[in-house]
C-alpha positions as CSV (number, residue, x, y, z in Angstrom):
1,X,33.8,10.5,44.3
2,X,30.9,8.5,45.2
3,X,28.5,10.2,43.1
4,X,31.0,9.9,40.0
5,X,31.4,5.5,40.8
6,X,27.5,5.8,40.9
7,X,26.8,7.4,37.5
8,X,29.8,5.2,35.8
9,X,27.8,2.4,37.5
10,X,24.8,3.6,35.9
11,X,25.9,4.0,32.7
12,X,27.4,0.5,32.8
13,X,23.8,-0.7,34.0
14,X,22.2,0.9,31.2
15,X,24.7,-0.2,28.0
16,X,23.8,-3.9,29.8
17,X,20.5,-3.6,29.7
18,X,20.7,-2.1,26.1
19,X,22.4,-4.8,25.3
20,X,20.3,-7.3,26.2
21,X,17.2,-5.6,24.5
22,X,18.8,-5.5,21.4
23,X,19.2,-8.9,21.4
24,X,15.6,-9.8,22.7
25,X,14.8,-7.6,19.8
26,X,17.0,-9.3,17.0
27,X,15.9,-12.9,18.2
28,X,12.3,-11.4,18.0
29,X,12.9,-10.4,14.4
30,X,14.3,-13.7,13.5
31,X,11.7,-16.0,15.0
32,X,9.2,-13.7,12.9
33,X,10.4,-15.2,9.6
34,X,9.1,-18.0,10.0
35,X,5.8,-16.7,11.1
36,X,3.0,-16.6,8.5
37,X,1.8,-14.4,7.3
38,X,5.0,-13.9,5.0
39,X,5.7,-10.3,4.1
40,X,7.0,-11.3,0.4
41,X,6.2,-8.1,-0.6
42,X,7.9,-5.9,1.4
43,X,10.9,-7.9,1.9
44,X,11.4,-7.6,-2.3
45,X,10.6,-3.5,-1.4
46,X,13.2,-3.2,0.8
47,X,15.8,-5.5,-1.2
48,X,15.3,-2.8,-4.1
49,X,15.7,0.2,-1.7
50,X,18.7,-1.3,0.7
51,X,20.6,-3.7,-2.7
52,X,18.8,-2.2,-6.2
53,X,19.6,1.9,-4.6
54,X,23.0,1.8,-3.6
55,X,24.7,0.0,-6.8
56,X,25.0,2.9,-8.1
57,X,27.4,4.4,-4.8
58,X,28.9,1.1,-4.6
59,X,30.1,0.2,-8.2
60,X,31.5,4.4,-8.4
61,X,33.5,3.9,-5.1
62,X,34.6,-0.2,-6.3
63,X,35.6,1.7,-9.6
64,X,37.7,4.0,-8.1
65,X,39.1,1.6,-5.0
66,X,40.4,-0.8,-7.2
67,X,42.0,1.9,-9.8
68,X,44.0,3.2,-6.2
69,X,45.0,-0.2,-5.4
70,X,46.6,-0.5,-9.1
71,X,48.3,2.8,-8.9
72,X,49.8,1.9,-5.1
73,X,50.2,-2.1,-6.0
74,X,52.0,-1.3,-8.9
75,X,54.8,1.3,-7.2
76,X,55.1,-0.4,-4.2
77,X,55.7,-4.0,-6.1
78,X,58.0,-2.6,-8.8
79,X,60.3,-1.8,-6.4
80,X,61.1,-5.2,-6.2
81,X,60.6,-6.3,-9.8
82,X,57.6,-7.7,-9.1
83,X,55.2,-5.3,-10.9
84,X,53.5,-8.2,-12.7
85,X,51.6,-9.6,-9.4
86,X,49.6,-6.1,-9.3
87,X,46.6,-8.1,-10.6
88,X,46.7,-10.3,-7.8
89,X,47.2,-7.5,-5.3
90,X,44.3,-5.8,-6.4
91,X,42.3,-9.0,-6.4
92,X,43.4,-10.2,-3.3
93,X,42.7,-7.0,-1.2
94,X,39.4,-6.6,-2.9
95,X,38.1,-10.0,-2.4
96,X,39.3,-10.6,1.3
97,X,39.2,-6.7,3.0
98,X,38.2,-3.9,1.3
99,X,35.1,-5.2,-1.0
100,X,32.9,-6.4,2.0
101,X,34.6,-3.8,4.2
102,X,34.1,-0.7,2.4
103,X,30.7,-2.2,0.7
104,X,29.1,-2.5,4.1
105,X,30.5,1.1,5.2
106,X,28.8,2.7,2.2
107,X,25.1,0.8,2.9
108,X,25.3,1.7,5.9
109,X,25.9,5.3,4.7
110,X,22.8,5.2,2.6
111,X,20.6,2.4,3.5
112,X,21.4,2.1,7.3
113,X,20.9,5.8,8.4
114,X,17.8,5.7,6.1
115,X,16.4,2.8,8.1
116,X,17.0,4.4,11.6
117,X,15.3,7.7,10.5
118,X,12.1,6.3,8.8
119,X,11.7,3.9,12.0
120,X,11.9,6.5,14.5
121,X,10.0,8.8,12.6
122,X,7.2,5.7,12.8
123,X,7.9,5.9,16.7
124,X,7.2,9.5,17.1
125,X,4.9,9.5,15.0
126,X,2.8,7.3,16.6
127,X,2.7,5.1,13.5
128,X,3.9,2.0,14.8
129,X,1.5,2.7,18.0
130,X,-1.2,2.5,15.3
131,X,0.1,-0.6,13.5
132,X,-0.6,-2.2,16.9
133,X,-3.7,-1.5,18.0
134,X,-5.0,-2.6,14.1
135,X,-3.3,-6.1,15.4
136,X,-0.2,-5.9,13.3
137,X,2.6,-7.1,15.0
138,X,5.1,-4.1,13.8
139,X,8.5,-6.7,14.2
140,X,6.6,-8.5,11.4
141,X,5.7,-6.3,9.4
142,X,8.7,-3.2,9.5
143,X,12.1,-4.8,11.1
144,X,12.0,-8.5,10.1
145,X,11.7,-7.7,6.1
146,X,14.6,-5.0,6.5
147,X,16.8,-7.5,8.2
148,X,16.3,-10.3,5.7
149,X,16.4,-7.9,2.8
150,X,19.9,-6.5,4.2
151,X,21.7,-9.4,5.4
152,X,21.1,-10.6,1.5
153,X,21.5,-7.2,-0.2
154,X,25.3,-6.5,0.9
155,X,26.9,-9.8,-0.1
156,X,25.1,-9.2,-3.7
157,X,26.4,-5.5,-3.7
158,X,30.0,-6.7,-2.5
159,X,30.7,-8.7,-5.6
160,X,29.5,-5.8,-7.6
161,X,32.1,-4.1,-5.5
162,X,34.6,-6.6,-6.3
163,X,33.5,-7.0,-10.0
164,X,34.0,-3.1,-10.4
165,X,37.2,-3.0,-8.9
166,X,39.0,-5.7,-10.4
167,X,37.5,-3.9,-13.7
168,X,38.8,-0.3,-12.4
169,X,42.3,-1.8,-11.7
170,X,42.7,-3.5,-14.9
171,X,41.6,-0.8,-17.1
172,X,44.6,1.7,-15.1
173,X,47.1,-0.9,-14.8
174,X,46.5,-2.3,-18.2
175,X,45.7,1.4,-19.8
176,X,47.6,3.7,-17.7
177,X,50.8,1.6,-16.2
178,X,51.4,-0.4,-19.3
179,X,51.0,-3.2,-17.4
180,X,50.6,-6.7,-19.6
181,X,46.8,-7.7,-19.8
182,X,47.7,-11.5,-20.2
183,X,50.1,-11.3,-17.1
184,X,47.5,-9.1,-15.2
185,X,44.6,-11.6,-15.6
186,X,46.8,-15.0,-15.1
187,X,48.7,-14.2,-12.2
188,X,45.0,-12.7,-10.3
189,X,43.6,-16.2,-11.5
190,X,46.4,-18.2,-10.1
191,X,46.2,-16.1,-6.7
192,X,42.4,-16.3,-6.0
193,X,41.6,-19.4,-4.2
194,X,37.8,-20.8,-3.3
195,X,39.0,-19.5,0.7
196,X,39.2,-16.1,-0.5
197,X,35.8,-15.8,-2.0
198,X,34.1,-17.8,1.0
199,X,36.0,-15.4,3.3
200,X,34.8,-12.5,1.7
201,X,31.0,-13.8,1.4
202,X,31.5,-14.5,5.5
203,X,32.5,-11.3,6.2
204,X,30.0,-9.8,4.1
205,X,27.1,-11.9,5.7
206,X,28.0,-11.0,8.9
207,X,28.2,-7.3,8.2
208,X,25.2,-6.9,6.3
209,X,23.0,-8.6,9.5
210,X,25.0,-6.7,12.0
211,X,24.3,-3.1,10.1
212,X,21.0,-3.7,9.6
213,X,20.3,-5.2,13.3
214,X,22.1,-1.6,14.9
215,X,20.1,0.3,12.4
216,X,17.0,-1.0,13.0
217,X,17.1,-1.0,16.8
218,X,17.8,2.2,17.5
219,X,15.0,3.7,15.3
220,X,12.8,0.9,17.3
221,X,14.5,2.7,20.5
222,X,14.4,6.2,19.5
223,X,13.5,9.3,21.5
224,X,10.9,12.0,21.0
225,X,10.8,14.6,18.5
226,X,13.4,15.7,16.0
227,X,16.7,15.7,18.2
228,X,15.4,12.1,19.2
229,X,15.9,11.5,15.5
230,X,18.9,12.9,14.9
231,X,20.8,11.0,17.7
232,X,19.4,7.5,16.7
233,X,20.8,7.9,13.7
234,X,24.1,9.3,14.5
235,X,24.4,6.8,16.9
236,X,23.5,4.2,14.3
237,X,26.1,5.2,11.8
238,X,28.7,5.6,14.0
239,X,28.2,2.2,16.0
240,X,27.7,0.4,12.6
241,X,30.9,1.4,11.1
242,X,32.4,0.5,14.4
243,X,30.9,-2.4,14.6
244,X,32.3,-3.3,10.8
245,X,35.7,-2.5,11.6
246,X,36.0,-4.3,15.0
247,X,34.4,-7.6,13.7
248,X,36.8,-7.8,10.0
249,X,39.6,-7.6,12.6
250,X,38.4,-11.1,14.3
251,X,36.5,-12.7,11.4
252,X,40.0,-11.6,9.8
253,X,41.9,-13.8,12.4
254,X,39.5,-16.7,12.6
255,X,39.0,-17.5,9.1
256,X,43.1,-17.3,8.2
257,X,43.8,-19.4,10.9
258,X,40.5,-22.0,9.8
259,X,42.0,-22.0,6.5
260,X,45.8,-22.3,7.3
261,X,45.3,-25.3,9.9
């Protein structure tokens, strides 16, 4: 009994300290942007490999996400005559959840497990040993870029998702449910207020740092060799998308009640 209290005290010891160093480390990273000398150059890199990369994933699942929400809005409404607010369904749900929701999920996918790997491929590597003894500070140079360029990149990409979908729902209610275009695009208009979009641009902020901060410090932190690898970035994608879901749930409940008081 004693020996099990002492390792759950241990492991509580540790996620503290972890804690704590990952926000030393973020802080770090911040301060850095304001250091010269500015790293224009690879913060535009990394803005084409975390935003430019993954339109491509994002539009095809925004595409798709928004035909769903047509298809599901439209049967679900019509059963109580009230097929016609499908456009404002599918505008609503894009703008406010699922666009900054599901946009962050699929960077993090692609850019966020890429992020961890090439960093703690670096470590091991010895490359970011190098970096310092040639008097580069590496947070300046490999972490503070990534963070800027991804805190930026997602709320671009979620109003490509957004744009998409919206697009993808018309096109299957308006094609596919014979739904009326005029009515489609009127009653989404008349729906969509200036606090949905600034909610959505919030969330998207906030998930776009927070992705890039978890992936970035845990390639900084990872082990040695290949299996030191492999669990950074398991760990990274899996405490990311946690991290997503856990946070629209209170940014959620904050920003309704701002708007509604």
């Amino acid at each position: 009994m004693i020996k099990r209290i002492s390792s759950l005290g241990n492991g509580f010891v540790d996620y503290l300290n972890a804690l704590g160093e990952s926000w030393v480390f973020v802080f770090k990273a911040l301060s850095e942007a304001f250091e010269a000398p500015y790293e224009i150059k690879l913060f535009i890199k990394q803005l084409y490999v975390i935003g430019v990369q993954s339109i491509s994933v994002v539009a095809l699942v925004g595409g798709f996400t928004g035909a769903v929400l047509a298809v599901q809005g439209e049967y679900t409404l019509s059963q109580f005559g009230a097929s016609a607010y499908t456009g404002s369904a599918v505008a609503l749900s894009l703008i406010r959840e699922l666009g900054p929701v599901l946009t962050a999920l699929m960077v993090n996918g692609r850019a966020g497990s890429s992020m961890t790997a090439e960093l703690g491929i670096m470590k091991i590597s010895e490359q970011i040993d190098a970096l310092k003894a040639m008097g580069i500070n590496p947070i300046h140079h490999l972490i503070t870029p990534r963070l800027l360029a991804g805190t930026i990149s997602v709320p671009l990409l979620t109003a490509i998702f957004i744009t998409v979908g919206i697009g993808g729902g018309y096109l299957v209610g308006v094609g596919t449910l014979d739904l009326a275009a005029g009515t489609f695009i009127s009653v989404m208009k008349q729906s969509v207020t200036p606090t949905d979009v600034i909610s959505g641009l919030v969330k998207s902020l906030i998930f776009g740092f927070c992705l890039t901060w978890i992936s970035c410090f845990r390639g900084w932190k990872c082990g040695f060799g290949a299996v030191g690898v492999n669990k950074a970035t398991t760990s990274a994608v899996v405490t990311s998308s946690v991290c997503i879901l856990v946070l629209d749930y209170f940014l959620t409940a904050i920003l309704t009640s701002m708007f509604l008081n």
